[in-house]
Biopython code that builds the backbone (N, CA, C, O; Angstrom):
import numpy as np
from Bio.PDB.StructureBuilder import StructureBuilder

atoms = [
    (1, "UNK", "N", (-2.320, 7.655, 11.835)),
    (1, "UNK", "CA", (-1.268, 8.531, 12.302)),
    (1, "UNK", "C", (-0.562, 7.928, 13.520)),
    (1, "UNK", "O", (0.635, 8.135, 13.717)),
    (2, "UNK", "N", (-1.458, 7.041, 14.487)),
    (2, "UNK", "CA", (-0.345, 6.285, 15.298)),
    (2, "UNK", "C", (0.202, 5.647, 15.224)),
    (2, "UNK", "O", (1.364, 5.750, 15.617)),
    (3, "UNK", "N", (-0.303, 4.518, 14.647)),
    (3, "UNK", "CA", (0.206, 3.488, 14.017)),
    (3, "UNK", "C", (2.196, 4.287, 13.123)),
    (3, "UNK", "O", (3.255, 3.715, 13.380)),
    (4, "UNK", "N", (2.148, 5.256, 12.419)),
    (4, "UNK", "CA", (2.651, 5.992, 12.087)),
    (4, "UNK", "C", (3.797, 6.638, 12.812)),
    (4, "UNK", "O", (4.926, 6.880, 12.388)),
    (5, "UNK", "N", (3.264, 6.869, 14.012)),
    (5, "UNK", "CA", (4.034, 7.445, 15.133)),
    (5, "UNK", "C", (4.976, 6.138, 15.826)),
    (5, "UNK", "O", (6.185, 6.199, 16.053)),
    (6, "UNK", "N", (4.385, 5.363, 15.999)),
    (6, "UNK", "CA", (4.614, 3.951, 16.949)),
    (6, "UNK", "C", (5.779, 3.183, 15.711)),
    (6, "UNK", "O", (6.574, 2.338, 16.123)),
    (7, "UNK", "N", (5.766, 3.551, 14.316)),
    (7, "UNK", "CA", (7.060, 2.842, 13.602)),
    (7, "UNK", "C", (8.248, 3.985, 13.309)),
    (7, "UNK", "O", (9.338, 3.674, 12.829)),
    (8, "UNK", "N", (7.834, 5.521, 13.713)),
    (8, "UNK", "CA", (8.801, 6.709, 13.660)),
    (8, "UNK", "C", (9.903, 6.065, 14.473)),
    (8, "UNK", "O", (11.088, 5.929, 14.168)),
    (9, "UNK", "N", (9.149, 5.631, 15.770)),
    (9, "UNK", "CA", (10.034, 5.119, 17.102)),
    (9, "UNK", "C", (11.440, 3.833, 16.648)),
    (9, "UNK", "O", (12.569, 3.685, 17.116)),
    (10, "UNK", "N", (10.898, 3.306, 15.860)),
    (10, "UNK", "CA", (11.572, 2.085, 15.502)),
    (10, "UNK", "C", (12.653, 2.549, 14.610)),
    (10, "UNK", "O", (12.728, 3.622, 14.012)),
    (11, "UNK", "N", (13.559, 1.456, 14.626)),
    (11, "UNK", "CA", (15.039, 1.686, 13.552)),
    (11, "UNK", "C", (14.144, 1.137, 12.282)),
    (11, "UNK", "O", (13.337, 0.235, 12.510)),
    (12, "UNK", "N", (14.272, 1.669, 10.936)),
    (12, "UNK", "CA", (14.137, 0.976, 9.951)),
    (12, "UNK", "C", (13.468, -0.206, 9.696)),
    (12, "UNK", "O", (12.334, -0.550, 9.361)),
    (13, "UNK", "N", (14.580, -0.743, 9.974)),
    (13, "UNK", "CA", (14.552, -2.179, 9.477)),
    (13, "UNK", "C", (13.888, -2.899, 10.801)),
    (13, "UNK", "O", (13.959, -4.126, 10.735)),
    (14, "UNK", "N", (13.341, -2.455, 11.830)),
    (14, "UNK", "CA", (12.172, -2.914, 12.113)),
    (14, "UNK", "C", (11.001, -3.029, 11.831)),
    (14, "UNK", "O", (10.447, -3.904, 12.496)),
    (15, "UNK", "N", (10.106, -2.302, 10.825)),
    (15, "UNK", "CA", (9.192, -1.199, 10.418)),
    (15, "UNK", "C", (8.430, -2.247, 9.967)),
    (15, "UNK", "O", (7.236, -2.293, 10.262)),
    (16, "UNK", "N", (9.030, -3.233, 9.186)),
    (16, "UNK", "CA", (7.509, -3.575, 8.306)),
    (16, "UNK", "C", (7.593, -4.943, 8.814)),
    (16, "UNK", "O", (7.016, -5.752, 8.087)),
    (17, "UNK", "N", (8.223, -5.498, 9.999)),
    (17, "UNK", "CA", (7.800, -6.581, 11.015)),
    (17, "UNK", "C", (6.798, -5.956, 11.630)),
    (17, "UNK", "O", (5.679, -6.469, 11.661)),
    (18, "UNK", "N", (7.069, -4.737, 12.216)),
    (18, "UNK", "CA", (6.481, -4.075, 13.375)),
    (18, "UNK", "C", (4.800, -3.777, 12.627)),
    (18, "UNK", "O", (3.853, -4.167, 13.310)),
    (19, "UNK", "N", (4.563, -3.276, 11.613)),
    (19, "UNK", "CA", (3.355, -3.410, 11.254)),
    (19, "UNK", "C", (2.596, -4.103, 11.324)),
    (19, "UNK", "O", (1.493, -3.938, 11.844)),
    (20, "UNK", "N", (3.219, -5.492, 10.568)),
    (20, "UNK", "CA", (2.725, -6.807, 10.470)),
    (20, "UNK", "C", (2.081, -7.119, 11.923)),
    (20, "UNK", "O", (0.874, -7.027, 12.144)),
    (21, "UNK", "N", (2.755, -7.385, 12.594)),
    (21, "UNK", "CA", (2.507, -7.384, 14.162)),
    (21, "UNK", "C", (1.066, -6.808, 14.557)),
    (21, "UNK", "O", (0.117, -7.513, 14.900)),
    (22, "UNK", "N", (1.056, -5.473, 14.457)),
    (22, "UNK", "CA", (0.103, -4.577, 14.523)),
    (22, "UNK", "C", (-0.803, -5.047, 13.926)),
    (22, "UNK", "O", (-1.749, -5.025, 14.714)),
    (23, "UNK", "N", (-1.174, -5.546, 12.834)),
    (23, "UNK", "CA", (-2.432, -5.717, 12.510)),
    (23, "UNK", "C", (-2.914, -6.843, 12.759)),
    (23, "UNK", "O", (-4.112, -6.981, 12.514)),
    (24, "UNK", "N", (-2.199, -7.939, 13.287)),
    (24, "UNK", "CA", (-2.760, -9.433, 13.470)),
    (24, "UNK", "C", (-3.266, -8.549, 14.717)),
    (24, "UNK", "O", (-4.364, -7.992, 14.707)),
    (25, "UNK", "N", (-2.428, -8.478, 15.711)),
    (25, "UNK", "CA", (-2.830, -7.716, 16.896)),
    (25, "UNK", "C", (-4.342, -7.305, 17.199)),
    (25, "UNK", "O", (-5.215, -7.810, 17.905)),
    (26, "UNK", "N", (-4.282, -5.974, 16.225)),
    (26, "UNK", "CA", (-5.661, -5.019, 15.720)),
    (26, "UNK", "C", (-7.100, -6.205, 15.654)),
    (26, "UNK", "O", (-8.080, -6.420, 16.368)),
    (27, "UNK", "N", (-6.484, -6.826, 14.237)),
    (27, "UNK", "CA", (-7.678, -8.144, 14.314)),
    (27, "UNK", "C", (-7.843, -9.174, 15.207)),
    (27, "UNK", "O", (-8.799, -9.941, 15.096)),
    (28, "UNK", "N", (-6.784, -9.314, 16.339)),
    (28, "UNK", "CA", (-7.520, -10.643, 17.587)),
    (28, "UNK", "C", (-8.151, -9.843, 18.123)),
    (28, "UNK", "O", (-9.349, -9.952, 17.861)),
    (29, "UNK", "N", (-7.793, -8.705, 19.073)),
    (29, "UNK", "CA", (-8.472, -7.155, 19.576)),
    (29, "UNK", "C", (-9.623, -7.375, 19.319)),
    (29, "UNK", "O", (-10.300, -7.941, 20.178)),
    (30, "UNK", "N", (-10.141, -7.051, 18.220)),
    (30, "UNK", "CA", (-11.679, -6.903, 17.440)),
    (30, "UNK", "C", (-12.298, -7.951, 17.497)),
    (30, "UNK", "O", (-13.463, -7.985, 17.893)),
    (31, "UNK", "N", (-11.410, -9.369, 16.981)),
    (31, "UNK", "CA", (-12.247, -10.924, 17.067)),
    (31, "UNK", "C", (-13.071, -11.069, 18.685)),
    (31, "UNK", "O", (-14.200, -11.419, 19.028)),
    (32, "UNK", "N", (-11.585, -10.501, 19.562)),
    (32, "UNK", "CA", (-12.238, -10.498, 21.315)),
    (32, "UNK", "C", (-13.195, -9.677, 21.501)),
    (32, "UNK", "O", (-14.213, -9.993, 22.116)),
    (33, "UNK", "N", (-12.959, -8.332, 20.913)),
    (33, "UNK", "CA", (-14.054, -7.251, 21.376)),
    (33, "UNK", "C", (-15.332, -8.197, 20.937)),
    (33, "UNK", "O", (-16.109, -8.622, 21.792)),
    (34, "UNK", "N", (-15.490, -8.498, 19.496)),
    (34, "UNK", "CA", (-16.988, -8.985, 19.601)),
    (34, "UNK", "C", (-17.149, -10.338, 20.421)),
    (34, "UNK", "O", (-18.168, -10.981, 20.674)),
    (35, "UNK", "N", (-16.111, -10.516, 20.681)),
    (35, "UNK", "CA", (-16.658, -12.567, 20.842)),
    (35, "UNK", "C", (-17.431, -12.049, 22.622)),
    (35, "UNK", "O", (-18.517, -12.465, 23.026)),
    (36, "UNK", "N", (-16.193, -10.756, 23.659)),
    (36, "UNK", "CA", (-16.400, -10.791, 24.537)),
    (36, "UNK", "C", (-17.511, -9.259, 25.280)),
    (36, "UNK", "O", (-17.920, -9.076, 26.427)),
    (37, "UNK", "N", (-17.704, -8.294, 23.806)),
    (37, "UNK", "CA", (-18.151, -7.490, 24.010)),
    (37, "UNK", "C", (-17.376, -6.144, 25.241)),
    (37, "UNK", "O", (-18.105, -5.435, 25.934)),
    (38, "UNK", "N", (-15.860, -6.050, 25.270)),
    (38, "UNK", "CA", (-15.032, -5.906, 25.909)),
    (38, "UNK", "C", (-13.574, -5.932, 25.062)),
    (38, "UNK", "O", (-13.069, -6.852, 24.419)),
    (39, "UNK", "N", (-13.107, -4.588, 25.308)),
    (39, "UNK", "CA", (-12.083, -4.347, 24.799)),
    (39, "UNK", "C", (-10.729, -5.606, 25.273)),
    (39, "UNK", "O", (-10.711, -5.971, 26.448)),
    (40, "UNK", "N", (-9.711, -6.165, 24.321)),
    (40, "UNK", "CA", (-8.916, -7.026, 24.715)),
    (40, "UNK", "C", (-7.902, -5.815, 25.923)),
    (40, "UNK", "O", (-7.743, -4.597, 25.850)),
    (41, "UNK", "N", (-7.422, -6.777, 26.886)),
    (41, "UNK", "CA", (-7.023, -6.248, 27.913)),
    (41, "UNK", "C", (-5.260, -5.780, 27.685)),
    (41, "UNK", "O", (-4.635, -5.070, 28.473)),
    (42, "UNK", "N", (-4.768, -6.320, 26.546)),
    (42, "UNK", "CA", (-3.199, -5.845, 26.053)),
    (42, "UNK", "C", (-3.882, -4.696, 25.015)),
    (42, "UNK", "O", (-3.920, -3.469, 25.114)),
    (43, "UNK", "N", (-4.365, -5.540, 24.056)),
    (43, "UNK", "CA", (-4.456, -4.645, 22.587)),
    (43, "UNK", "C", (-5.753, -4.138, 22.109)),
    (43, "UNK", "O", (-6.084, -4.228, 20.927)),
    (44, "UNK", "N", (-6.555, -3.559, 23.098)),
    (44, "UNK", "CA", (-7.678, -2.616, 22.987)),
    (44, "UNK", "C", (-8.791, -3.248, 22.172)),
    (44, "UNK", "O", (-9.359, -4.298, 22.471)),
    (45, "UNK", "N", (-9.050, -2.462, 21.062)),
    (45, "UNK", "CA", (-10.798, -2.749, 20.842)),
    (45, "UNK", "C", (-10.732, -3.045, 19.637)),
    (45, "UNK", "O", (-11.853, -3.148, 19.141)),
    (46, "UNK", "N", (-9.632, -3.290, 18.712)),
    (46, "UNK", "CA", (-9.852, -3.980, 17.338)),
    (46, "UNK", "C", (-8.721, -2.519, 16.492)),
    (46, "UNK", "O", (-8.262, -2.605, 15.353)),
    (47, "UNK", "N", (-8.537, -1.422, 17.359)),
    (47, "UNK", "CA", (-8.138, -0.418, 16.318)),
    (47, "UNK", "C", (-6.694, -0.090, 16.521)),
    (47, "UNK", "O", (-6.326, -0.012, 17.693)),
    (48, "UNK", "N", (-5.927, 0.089, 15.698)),
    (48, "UNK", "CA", (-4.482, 0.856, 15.663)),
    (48, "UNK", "C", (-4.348, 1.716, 16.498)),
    (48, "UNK", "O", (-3.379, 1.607, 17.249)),
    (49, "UNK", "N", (-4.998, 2.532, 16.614)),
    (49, "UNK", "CA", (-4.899, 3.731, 17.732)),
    (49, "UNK", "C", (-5.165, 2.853, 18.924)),
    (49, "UNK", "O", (-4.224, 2.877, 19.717)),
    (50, "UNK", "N", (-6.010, 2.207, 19.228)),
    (50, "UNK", "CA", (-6.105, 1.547, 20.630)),
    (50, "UNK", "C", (-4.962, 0.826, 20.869)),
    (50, "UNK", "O", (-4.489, 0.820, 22.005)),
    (51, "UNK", "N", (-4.437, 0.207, 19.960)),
    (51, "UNK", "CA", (-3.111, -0.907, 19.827)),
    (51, "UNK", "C", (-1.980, -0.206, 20.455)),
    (51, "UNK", "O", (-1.301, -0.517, 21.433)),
    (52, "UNK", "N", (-1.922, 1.006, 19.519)),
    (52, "UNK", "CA", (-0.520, 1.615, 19.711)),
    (52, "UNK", "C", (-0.378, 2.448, 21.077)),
    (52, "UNK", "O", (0.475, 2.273, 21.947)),
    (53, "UNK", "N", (-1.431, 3.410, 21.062)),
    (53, "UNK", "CA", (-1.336, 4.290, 22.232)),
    (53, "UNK", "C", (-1.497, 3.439, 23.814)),
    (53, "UNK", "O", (-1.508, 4.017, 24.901)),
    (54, "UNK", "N", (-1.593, 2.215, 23.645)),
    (54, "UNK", "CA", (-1.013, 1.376, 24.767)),
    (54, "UNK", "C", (0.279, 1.952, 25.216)),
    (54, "UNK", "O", (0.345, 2.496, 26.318)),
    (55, "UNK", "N", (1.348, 1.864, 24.402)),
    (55, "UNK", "CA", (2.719, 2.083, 24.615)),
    (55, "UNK", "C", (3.078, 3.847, 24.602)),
    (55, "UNK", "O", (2.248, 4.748, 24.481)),
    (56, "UNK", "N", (4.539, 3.982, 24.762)),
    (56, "UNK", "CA", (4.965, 5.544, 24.332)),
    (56, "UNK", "C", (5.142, 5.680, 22.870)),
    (56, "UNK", "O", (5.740, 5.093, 21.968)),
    (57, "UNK", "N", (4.362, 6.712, 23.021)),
    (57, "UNK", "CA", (4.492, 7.494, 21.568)),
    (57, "UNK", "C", (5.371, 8.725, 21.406)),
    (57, "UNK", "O", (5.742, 9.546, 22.245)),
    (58, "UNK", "N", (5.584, 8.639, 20.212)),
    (58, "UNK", "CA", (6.534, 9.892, 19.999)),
    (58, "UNK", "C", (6.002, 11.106, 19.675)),
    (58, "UNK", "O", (5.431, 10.994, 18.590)),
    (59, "UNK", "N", (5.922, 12.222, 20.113)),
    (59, "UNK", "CA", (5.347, 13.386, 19.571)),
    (59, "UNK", "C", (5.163, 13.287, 18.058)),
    (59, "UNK", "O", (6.125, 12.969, 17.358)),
    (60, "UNK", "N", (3.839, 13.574, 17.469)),
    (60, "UNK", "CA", (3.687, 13.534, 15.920)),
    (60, "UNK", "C", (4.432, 14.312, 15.080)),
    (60, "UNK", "O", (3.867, 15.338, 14.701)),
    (61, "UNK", "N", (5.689, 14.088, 14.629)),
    (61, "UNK", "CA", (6.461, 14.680, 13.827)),
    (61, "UNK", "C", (5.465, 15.738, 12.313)),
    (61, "UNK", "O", (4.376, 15.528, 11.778)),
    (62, "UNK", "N", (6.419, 16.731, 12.120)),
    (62, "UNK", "CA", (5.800, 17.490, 10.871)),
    (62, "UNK", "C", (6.110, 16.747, 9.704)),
    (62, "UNK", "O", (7.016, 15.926, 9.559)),
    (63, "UNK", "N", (5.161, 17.170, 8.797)),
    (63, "UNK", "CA", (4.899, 16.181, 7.329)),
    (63, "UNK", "C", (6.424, 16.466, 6.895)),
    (63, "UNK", "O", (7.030, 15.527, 6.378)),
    (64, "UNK", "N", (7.246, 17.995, 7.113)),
    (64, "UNK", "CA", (8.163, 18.010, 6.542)),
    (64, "UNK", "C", (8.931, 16.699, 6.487)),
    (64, "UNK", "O", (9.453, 16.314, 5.441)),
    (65, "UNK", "N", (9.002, 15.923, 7.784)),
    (65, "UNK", "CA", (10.197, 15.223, 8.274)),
    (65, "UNK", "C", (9.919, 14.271, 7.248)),
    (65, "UNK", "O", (8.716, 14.298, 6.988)),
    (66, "UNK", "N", (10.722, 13.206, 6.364)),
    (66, "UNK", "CA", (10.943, 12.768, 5.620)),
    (66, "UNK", "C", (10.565, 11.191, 5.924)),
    (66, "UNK", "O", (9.867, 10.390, 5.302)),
    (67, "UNK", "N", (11.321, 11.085, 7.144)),
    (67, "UNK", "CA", (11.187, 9.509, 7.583)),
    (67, "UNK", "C", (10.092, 9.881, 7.980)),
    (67, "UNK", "O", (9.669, 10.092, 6.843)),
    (68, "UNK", "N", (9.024, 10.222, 8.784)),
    (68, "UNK", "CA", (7.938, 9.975, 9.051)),
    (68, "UNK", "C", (6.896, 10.345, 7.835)),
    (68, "UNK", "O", (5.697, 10.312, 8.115)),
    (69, "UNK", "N", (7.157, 10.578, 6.950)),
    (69, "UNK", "CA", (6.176, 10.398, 5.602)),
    (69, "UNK", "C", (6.500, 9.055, 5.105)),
    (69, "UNK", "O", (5.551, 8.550, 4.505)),
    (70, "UNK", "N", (7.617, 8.278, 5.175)),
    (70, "UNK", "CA", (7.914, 7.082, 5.151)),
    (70, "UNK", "C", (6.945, 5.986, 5.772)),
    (70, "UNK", "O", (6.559, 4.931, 5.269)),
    (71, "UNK", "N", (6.631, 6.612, 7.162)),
    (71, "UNK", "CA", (6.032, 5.669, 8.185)),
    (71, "UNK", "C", (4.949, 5.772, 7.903)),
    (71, "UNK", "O", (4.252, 4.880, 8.386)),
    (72, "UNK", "N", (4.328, 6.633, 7.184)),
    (72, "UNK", "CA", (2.909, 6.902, 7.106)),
    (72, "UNK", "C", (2.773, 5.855, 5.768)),
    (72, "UNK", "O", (2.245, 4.743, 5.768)),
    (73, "UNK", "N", (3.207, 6.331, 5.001)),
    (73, "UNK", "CA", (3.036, 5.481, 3.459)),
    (73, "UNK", "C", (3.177, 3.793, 3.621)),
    (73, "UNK", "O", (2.498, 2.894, 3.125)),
    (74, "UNK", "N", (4.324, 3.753, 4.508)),
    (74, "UNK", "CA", (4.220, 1.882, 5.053)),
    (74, "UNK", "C", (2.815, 1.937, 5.825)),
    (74, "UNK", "O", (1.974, 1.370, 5.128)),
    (75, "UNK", "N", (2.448, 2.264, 6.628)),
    (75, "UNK", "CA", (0.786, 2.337, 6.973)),
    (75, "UNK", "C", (0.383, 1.875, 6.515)),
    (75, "UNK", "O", (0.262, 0.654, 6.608)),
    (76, "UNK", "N", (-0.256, 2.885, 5.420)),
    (76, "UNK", "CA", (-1.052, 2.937, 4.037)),
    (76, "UNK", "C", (-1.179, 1.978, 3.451)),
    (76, "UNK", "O", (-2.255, 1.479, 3.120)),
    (77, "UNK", "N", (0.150, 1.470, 3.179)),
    (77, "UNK", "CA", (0.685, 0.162, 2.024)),
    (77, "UNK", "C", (0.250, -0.998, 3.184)),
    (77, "UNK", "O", (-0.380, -2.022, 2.920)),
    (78, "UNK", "N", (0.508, -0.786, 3.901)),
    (78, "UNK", "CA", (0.148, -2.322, 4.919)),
    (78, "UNK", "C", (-0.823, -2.425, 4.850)),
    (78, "UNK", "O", (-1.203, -3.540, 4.491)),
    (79, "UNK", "N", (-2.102, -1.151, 5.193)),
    (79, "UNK", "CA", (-3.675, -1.539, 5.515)),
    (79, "UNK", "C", (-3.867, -1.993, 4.147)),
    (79, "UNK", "O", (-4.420, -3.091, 4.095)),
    (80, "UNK", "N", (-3.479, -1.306, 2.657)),
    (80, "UNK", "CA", (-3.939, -1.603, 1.270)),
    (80, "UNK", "C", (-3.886, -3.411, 1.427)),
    (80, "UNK", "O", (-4.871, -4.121, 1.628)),
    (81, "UNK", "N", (-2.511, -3.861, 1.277)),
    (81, "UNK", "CA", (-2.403, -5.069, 1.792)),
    (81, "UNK", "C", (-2.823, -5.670, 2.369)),
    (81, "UNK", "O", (-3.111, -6.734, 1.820)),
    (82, "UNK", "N", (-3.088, -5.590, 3.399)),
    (82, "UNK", "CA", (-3.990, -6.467, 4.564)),
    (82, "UNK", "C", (-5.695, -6.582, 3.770)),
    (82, "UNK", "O", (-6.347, -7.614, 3.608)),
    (83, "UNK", "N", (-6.023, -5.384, 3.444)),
    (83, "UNK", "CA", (-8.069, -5.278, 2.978)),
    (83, "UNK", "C", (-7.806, -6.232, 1.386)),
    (83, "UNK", "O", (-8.640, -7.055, 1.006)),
    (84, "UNK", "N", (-6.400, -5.903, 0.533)),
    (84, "UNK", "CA", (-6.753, -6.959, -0.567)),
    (84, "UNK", "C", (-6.489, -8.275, -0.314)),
    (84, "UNK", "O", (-6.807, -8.993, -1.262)),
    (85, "UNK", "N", (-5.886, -9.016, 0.894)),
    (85, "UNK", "CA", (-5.795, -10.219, 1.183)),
    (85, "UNK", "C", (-6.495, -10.876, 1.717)),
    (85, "UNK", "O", (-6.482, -12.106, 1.655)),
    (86, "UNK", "N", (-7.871, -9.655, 2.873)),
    (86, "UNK", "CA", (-8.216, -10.277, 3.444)),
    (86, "UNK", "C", (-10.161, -10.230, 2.624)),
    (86, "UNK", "O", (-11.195, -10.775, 3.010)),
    (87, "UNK", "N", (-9.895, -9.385, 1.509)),
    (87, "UNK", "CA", (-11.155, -9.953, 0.338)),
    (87, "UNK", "C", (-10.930, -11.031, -0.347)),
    (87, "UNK", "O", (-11.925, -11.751, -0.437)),
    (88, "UNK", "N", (-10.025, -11.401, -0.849)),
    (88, "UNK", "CA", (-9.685, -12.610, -0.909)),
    (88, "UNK", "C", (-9.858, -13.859, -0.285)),
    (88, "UNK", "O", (-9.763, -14.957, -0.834)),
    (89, "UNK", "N", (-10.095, -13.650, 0.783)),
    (89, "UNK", "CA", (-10.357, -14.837, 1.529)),
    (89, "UNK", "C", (-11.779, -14.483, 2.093)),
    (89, "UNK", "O", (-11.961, -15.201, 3.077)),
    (90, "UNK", "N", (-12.368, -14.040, 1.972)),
    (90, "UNK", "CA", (-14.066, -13.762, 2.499)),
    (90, "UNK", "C", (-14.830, -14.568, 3.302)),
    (90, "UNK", "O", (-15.234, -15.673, 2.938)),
    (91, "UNK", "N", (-15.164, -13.833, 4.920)),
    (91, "UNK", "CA", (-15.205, -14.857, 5.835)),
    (91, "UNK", "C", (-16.785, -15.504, 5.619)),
    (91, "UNK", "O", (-17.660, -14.974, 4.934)),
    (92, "UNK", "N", (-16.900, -16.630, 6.292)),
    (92, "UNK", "CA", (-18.091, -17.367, 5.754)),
    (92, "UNK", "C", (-19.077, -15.999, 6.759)),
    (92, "UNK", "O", (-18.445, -15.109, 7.329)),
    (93, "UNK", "N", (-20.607, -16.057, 6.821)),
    (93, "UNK", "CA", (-21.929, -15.419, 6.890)),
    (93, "UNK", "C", (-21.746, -14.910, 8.459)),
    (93, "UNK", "O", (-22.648, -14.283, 9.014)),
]
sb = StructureBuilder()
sb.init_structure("model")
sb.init_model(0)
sb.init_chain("A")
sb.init_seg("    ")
for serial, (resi, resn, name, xyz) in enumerate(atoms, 1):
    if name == "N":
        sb.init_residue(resn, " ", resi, " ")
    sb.init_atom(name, np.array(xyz, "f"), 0.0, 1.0, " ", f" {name:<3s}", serial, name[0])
structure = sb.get_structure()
């Protein structure tokens, strides 16, 4: 839902850079959290919500609103994306 909130903010045709972004982000975050046992000091602890709520957020719009069911479903579609690319490549032990 933040992640969600944090591309409401954006014009369009920023949206699915701005994801992309977000999740390399999400995963150095997490690579640091474990390497340093310590949340990364820009982009938190490995999670979207830690990522995003760094910055201003926009009040969570109602499901009615149209574009933000938009933002949610690019989410969705990004994380789907990201977990089948990154089984695909399966990190060594």
């Amino acid at each position: 839902m933040a992640a969600a909130r944090a591309l409401y903010a954006l014009p369009q045709a920023d949206r699915a850079g701005a994801i992309q972004a977000m999740l390399l982000r999400a995963e150095a975050a997490d690579a640091y959290r474990k390497r340093f046992g310590r949340g990364h000091p820009r982009w938190g602890n490995g999670s979207l919500m830690a990522l995003v709520q760094r910055g201003a957020l926009p009040p969570e719009p109602s499901l009615d609103e149209p574009e933000y069911c938009r933002c949610l479903a690019q989410v969705f579609a990004a994380l789907a994306a990201w977990r089948d690319w990154k089984a695909a490549f399966p990190q060594p032990g």
